[in-house]
C-alpha positions in Angstrom: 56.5 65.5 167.4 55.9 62.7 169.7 57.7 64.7 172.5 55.4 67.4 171.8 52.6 64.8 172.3 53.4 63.5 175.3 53.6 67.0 177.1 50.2 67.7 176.2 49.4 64.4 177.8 50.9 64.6 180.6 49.3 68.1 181.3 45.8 67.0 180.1 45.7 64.4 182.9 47.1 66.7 185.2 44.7 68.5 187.4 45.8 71.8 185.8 44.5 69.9 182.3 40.8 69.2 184.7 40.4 72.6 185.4 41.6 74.2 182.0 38.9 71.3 181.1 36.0 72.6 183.2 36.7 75.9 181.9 36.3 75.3 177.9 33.4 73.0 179.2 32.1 76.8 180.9 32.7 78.6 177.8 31.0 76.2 174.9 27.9 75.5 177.0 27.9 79.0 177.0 28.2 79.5 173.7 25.5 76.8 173.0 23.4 79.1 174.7 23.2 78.1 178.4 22.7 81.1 180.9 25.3 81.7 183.1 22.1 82.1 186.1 21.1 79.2 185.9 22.1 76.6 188.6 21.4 73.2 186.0 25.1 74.8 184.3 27.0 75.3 187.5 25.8 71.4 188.6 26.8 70.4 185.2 30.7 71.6 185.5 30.5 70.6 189.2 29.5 67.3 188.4 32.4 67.4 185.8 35.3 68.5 187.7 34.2 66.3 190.1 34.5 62.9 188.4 37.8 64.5 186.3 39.2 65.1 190.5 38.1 61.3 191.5 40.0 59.8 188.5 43.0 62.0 188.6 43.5 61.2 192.3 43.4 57.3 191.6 45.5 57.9 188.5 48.1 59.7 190.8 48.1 57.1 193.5 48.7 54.6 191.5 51.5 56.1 189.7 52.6 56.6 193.2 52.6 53.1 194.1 54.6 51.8 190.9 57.2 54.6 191.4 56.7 56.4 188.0 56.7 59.9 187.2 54.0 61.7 185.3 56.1 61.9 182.1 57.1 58.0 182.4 53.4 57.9 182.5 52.8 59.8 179.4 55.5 57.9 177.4 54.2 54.5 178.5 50.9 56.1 177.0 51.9 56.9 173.9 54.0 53.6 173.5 50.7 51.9 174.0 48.4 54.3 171.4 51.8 54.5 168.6 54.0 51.6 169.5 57.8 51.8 170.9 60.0 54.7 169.5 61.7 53.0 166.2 65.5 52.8 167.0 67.6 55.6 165.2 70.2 54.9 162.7 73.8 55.3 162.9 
């Protein structure tokens, strides 16, 4: 389960996981009733996307500059939210 976990987090900080974002964001303002024509709901997901884009791009250089991959990433997450994986028993 916590494997499963991670993969999800690793792909909802991707920038695949800001666009899939920006697209529920789309469909539940929507839903809420917001008109499609109207340029206050296009400024709204641009403004969105937008700030998602700044912080993925300093998320990524700074995994950059400490070397880690995205899934190291994810892991050192989750560690942090659920604690270290308990050791298994032989």
């Amino acid at each position: 389960m916590r494997r499963a976990f991670t993969h999800m987090l690793v792909w909802s900080l991707s920038p695949v996981g800001t666009l899939l974002n920006g697209a529920l964001l789309i469909v539940t303002l929507l839903v809420a009733g917001a008109r499609w024509d109207r340029p206050l709901l296009w400024l709204l997901v641009a403004l969105f996307i937008g700030a998602s884009a700044y912080f993925d791009i300093r998320a990524y250089i700074a995994r950059r500059r400490r070397g880690l991959s995205a899934y190291e990433v994810g892991e050192a997450v989750m560690d942090h939210i659920w604690g270290p994986v308990a050791a298994e028993e032989e």
